[in-house]
One Martini backbone bead per residue (centre of mass of N, CA, C, O) as a GRO file, in nm:
protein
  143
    1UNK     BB    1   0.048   0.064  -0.019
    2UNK     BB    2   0.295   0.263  -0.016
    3UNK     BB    3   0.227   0.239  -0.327
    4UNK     BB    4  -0.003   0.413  -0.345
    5UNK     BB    5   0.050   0.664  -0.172
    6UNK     BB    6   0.275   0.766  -0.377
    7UNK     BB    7   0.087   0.783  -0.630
    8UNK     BB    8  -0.118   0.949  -0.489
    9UNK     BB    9   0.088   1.204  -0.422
   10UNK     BB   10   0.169   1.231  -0.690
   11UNK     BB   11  -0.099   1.301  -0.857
   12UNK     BB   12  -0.159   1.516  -0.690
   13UNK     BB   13   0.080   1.700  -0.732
   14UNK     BB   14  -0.017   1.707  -1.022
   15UNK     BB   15  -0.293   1.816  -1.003
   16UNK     BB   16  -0.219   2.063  -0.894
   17UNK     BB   17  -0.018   2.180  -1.104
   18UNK     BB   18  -0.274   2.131  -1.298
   19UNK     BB   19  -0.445   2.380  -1.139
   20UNK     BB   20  -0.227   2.614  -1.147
   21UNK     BB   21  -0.208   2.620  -1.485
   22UNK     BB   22  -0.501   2.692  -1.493
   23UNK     BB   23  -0.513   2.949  -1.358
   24UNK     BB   24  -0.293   3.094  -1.506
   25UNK     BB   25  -0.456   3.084  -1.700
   26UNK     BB   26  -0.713   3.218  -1.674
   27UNK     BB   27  -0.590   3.495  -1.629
   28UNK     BB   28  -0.482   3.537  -1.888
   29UNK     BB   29  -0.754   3.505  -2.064
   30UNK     BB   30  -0.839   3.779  -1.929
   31UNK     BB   31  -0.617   3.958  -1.981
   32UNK     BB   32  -0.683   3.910  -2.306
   33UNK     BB   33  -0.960   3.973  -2.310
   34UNK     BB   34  -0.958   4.281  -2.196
   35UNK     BB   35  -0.757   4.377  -2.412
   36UNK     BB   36  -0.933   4.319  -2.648
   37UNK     BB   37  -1.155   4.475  -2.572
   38UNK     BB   38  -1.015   4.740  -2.575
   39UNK     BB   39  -0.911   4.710  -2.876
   40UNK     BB   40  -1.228   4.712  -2.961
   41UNK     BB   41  -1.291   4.988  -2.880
   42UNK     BB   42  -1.058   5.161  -3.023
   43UNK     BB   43  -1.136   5.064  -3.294
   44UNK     BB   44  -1.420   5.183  -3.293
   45UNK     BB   45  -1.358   5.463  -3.231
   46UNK     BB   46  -1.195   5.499  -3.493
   47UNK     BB   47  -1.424   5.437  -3.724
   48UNK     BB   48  -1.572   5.658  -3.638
   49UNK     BB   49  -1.392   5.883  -3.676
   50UNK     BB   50  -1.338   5.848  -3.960
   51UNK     BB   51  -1.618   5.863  -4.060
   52UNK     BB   52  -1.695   6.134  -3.965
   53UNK     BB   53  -1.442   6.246  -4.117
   54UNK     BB   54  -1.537   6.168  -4.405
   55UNK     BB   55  -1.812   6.299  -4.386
   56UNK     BB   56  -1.684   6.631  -4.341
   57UNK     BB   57  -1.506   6.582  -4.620
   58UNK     BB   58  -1.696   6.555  -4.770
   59UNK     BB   59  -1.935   6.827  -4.746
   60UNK     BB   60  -1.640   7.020  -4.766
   61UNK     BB   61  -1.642   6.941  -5.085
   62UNK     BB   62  -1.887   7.013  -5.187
   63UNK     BB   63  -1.895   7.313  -5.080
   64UNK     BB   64  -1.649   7.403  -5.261
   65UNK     BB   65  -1.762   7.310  -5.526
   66UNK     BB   66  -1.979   7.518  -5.501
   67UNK     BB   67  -1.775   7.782  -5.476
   68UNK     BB   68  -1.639   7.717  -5.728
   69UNK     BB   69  -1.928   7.724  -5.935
   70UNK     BB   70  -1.972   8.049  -5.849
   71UNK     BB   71  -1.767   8.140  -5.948
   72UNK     BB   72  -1.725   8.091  -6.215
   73UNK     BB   73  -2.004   8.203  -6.268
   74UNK     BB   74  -1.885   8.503  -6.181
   75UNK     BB   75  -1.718   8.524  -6.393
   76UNK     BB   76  -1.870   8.487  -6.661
   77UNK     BB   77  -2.075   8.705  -6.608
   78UNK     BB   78  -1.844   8.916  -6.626
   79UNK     BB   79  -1.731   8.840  -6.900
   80UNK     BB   80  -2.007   8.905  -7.031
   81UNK     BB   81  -2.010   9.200  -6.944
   82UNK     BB   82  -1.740   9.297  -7.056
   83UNK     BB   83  -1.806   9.202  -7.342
   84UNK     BB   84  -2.022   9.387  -7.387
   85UNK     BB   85  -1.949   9.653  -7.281
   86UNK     BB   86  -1.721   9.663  -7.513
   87UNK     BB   87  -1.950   9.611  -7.752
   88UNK     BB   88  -2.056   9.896  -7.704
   89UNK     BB   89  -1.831  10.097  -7.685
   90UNK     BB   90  -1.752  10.040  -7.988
   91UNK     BB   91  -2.041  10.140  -8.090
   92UNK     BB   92  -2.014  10.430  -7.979
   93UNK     BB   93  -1.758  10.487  -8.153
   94UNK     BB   94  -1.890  10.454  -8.406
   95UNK     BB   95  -2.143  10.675  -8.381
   96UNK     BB   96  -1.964  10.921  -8.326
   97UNK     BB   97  -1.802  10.938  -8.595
   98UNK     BB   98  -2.095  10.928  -8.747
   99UNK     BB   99  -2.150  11.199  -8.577
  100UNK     BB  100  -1.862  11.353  -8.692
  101UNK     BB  101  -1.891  11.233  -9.033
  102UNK     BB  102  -2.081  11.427  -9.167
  103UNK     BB  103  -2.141  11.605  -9.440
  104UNK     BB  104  -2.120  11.836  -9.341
  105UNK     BB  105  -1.862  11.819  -9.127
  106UNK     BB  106  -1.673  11.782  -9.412
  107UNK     BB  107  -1.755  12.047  -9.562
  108UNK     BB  108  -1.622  12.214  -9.284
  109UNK     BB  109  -1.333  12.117  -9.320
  110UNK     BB  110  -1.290  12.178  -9.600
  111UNK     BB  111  -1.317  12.470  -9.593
  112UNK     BB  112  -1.089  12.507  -9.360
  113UNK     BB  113  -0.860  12.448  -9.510
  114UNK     BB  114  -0.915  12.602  -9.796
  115UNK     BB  115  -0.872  12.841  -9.630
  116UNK     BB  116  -0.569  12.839  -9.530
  117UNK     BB  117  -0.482  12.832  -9.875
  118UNK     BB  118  -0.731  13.060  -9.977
  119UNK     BB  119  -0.962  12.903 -10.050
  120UNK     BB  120  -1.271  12.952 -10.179
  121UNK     BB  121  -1.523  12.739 -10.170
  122UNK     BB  122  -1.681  12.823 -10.427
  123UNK     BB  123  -1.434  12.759 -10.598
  124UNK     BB  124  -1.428  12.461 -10.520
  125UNK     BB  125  -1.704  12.381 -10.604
  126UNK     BB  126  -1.732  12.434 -10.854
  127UNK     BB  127  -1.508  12.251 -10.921
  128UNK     BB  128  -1.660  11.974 -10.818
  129UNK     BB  129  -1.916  12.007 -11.020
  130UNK     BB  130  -1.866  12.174 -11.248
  131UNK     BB  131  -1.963  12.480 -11.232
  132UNK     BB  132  -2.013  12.767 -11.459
  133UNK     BB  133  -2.064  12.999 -11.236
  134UNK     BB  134  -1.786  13.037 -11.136
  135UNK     BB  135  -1.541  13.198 -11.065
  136UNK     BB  136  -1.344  13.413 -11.192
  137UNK     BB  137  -0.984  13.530 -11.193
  138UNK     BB  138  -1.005  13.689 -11.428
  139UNK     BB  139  -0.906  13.974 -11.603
  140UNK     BB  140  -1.009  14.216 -11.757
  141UNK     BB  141  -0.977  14.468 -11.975
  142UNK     BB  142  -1.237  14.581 -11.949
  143UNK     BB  143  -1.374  14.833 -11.731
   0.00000   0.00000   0.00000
């Protein structure tokens, strides 16, 4: 019997040793668990700040699009008015040189130069008519 007694003591003593080896285990295991979890929270908690700024990302490049399209749109229409304002500008001065060369106002800068060399309108004007009533400047001999 004291071999069985030996063999139940050496067993006893087997059987602590793994049950304090299963204790340690388990304490691990708990321990791995716990921080599985906190790094399951932590890696949540990133996943949500992710998407939220994912989201507030999309949003202001909405807006920046809206702001970029906005512009552009107001740069055309500035460009198309001053491209009228431009042909406006042009038609006016078109119409003053129209205005300021009528068939008038060039018979009097041309009487104003031929006045300049000394010739009167009328001899001018007979010569370009061809009016034989123009005068002449021949001196007669009778007087």
């Amino acid at each position: 019997m004291p071999e069985l007694n030996d063999r139940v003591k050496e067993n006893t003593q087997k059987l602590n040793i793994i049950e304090t080896d299963l204790n340690n285990m388990k304490v691990d295991v708990g321990k791995l668990t716990v921080a599985l979890e906190h790094e399951s929270k932590a890696q949540t908690e990133r996943y949500n700040s992710i998407n939220t700024q994912s989201i507030e990302l999309k949003d202001l490049m909405k807006e920046r699009m809206r702001q970029d399209e906005e512009r552009e749109r107001e740069h055309r229409e500035y460009r198309e008015k001053r491209e009228m304002s431009e042909r406006e500008a042009q038609l006016n001065r078109q119409k003053w040189v129209q205005s300021v060369f009528t068939p008038q106002t060039v018979v009097i800068i041309l009487a104003m130069i031929l006045s300049l060399f000394g010739l009167k309108f009328a001899d001018f004007s007979g010569a370009v008519v061809g009016d034989a009533t123009a005068p002449n400047n021949q001196v007669s001999e009778n007087p």
